[in-house]
PLY file of the C-alpha trace (Angstrom):
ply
format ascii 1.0
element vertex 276
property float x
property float y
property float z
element edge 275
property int vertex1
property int vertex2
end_header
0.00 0.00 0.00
2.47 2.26 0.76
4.70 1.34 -2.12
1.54 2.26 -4.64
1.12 5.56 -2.76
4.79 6.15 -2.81
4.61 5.86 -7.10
1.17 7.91 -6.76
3.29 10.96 -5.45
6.33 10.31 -7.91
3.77 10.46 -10.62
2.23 13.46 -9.07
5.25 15.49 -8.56
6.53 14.26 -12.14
3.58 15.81 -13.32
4.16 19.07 -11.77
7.41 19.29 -12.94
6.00 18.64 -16.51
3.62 21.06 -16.08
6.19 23.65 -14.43
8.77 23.31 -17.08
5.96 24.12 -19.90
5.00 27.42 -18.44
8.46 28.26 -18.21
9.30 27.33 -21.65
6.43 29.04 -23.40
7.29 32.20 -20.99
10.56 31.77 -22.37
9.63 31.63 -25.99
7.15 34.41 -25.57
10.12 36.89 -24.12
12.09 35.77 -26.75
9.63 36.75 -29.51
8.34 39.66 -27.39
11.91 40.87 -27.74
12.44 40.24 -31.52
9.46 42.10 -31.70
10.81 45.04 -29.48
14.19 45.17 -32.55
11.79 45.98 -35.17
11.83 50.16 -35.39
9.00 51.79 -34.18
8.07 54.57 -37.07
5.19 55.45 -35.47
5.43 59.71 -34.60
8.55 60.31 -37.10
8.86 62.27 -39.88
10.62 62.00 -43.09
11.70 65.49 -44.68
11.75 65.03 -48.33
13.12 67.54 -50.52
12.73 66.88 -54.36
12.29 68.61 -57.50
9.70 70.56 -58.87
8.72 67.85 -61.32
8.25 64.89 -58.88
5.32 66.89 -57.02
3.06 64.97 -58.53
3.56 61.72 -58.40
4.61 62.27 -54.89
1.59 64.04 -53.57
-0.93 62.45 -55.24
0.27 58.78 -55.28
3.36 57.93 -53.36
3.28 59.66 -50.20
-0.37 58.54 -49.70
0.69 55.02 -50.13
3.74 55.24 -47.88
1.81 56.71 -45.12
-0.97 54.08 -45.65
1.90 51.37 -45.27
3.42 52.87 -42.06
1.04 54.13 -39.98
1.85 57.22 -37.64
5.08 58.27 -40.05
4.80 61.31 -41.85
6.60 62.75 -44.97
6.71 66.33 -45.49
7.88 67.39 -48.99
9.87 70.97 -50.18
9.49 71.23 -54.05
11.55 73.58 -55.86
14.14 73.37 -58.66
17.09 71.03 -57.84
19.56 74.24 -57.54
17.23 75.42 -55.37
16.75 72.84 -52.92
20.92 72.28 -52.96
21.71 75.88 -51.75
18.37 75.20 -49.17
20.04 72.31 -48.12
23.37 73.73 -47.57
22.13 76.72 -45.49
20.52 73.87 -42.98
16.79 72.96 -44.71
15.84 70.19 -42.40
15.61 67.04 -45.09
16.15 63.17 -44.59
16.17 62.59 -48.73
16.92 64.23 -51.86
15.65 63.39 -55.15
16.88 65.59 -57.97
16.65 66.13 -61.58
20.35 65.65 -62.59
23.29 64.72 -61.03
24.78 68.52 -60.82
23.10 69.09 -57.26
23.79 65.61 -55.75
27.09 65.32 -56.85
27.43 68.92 -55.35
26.22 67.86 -52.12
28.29 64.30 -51.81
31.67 66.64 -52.22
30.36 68.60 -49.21
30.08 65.05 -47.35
26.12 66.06 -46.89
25.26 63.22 -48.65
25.18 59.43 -47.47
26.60 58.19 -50.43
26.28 54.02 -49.86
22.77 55.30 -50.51
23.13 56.77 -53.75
21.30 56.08 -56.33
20.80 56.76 -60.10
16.89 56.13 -59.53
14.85 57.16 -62.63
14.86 58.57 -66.31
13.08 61.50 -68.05
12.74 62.80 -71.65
12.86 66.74 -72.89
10.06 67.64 -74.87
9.07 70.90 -76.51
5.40 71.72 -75.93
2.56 74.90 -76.85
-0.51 75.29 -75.67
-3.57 72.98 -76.62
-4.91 75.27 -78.54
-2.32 76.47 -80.33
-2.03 77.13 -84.13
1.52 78.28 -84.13
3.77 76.78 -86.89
6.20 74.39 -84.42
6.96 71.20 -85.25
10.48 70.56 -84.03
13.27 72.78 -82.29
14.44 74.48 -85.14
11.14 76.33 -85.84
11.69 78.12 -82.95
14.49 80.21 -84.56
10.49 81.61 -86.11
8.56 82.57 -82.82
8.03 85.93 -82.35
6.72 85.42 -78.98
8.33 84.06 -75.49
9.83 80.95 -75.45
9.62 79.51 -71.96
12.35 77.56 -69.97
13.91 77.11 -66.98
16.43 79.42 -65.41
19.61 77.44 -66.72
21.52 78.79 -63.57
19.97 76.65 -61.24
16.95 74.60 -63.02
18.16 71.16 -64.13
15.38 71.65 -66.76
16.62 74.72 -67.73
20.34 73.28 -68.48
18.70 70.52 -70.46
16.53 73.29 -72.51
20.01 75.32 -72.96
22.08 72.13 -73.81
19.74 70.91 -76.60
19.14 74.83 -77.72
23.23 74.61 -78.63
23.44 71.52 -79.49
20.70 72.31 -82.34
23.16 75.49 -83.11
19.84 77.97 -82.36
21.07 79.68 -78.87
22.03 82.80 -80.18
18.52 83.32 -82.36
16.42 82.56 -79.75
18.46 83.55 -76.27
16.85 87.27 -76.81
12.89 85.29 -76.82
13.60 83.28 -73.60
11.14 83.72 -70.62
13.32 81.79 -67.67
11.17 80.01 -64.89
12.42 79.53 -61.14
11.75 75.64 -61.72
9.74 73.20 -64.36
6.26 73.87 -63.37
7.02 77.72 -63.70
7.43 76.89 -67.50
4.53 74.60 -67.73
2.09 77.09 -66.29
3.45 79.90 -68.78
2.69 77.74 -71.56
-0.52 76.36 -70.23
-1.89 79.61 -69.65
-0.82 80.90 -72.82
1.59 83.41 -71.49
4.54 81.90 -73.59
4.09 80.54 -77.39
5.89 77.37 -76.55
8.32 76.39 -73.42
10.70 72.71 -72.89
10.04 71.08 -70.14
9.95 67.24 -69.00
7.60 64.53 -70.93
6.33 63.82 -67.16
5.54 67.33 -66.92
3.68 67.57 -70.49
2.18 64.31 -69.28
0.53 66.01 -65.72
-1.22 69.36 -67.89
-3.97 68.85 -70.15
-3.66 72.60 -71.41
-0.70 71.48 -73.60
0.63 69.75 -76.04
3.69 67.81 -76.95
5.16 68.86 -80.52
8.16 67.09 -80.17
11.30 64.84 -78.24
14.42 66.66 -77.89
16.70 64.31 -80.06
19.64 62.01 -78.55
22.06 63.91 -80.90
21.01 67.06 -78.94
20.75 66.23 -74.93
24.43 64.32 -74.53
23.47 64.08 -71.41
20.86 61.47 -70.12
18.37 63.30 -67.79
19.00 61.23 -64.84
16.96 61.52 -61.26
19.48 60.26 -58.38
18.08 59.69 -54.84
19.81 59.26 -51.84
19.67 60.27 -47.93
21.04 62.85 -46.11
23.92 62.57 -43.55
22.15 65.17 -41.21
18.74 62.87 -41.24
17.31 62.79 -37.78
15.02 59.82 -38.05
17.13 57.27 -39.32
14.78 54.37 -39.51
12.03 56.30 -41.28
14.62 57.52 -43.78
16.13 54.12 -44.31
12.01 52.59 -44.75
11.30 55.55 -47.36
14.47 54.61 -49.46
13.59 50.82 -49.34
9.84 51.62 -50.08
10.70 54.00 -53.43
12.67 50.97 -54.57
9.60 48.78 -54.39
8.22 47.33 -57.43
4.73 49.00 -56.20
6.15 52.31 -56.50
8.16 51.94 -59.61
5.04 51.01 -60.97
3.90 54.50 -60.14
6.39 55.93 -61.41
6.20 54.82 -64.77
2.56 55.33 -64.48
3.56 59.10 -64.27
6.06 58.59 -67.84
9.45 58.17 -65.77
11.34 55.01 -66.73
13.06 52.85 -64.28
16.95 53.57 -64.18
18.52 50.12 -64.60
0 1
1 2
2 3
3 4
4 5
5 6
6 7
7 8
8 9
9 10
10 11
11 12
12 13
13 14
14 15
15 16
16 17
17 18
18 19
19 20
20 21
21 22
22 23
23 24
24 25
25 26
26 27
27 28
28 29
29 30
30 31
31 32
32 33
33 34
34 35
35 36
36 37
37 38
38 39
39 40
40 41
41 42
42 43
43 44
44 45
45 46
46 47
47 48
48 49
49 50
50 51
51 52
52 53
53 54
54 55
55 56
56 57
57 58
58 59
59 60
60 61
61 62
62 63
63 64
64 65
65 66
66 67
67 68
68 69
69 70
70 71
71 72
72 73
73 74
74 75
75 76
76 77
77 78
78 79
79 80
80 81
81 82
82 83
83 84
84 85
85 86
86 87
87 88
88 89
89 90
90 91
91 92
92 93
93 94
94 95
95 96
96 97
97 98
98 99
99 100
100 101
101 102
102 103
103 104
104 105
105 106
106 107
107 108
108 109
109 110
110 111
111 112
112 113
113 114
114 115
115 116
116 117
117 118
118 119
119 120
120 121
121 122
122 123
123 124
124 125
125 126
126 127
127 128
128 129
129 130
130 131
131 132
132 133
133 134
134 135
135 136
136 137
137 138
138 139
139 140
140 141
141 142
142 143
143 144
144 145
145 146
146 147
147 148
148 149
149 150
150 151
151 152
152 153
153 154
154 155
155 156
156 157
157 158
158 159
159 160
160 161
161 162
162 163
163 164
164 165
165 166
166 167
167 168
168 169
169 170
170 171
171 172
172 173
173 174
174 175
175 176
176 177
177 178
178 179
179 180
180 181
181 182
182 183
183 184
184 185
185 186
186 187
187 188
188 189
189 190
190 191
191 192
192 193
193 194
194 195
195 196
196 197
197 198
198 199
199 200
200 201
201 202
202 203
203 204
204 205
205 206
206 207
207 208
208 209
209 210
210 211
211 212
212 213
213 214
214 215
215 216
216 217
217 218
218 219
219 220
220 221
221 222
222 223
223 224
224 225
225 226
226 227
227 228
228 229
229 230
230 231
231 232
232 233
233 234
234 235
235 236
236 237
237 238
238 239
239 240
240 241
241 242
242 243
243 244
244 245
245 246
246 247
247 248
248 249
249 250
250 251
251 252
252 253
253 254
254 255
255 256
256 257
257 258
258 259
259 260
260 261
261 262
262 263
263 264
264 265
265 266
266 267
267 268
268 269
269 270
270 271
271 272
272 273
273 274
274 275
């Protein structure tokens, strides 16, 4: 009798034990995962300080920033637009800004020799095409660069001292060997949308701006591409992050989310083209 009772408690106590080391095991595994899940950033209350050209305003405010608030609730992006000049001198005189997306490589190349830029995140991001444009309605003889060497009236583009599309305009205007006929005609914008809205509204006969730009304005028109033998060089949009960024995690989730397939999509959806 006593021997059974004797096994009786054994089994008992074996089956506290049992029981005991379970608990502590899953309250093991559940501080382990609890702190896994503490390592994962919490975005929730930052802020990410873009600053990006003129032309991107779009696509960003309407589509991307939307979506990449959506995806991480409680993070915020606050944009600057200006001209890519612009937002370089900005930058260097202390604009608070986590990422900058330009129109060429001028400004971030600029801002990488100051050691402003962190340049393992550097990238050459997206493509754009120059196209001369009039208004909708327009009945003025232009059919390619050359006829502008004709217009009697403004010619709109972008201030070539500090608007990326403004170098482009002035590049493909010598490169066509017409500078010096139509330099005296030129009505120069603080940044691309500047010259859209001059054309749009009639103000200028015809203006060069970005196909993206053309693309965003159904008060013009497209007459024509600026041609390869004319724009040498490729109107490239580099992104990257900014040594002085103050919410590092947010930053670093904004880069990885522009380089998602969902938001290349959009961009091409808004006529850029993928820089591979």
């Amino acid at each position: 009798m006593k021997s059974t009772k004797k096994i009786l408690l054994i089994a008992i106590f074996a089956a506290i034990v049992v029981a005991g080391a379970g608990i502590v095991s899953a309250g093991f595994f559940d501080s382990v995962g609890a702190s896994d899940s503490n390592n994962a950033p919490d975005l929730n209350g930052q802020t990410v300080n873009l600053a990006a050209a003129a032309s991107l305003k779009n696509v960003f405010d309407e589509k991307l920033i939307p979506m990449f608030e959506q995806k991480y609730n409680g993070v915020k992006v606050t944009p600057t637009y200006a001209s890519s000049g612009d937002l370089q001198t900005q930058i260097e005189n202390g604009l608070k800004a986590d990422v900058f997306m330009s129109a060429a490589n001028k400004q971030m190349n600029a801002l990488a020799d100051k050691g402003i830029v962190d340049n393992s995140t550097n990238l050459q991001f997206l493509e754009n095409k120059v196209v001369l444009i009039v208004p909708k309605d327009s009945n003025a003889n232009i059919s390619s660069f050359d006829d502008l060497k004709n217009v009697k009236g403004n010619i709109a583009i972008g201030d070539p001292k500090s608007v990326p599309a403004g170098q482009y305009a002035q590049e493909v205007l010598n490169n066509t060997g017409i500078w010096d006929s139509v330099e005296s005609k030129l009505s120069l914008g603080t940044d691309v949308t500047a010259v859209l809205n001059q054309v749009a509204q009639g103000s200028a006969d015809c203006g060069i701006v970005y196909a993206t730009d053309a693309k965003s304005n159904d008060n013009v028109k497209v007459v024509c591409e600026a041609p390869d033998s004319a724009l040498k060089t490729p109107v490239i949009y580099p992104v990257a992050a900014l040594k002085n960024s103050t919410n590092s995690d947010a930053t670093k989730a904004f880069m990885d989310f522009l380089q998602t397939k969902e938001a290349k999509d959009v961009f091409v959806e808004y006529g850029f083209t993928i820089h591979e």
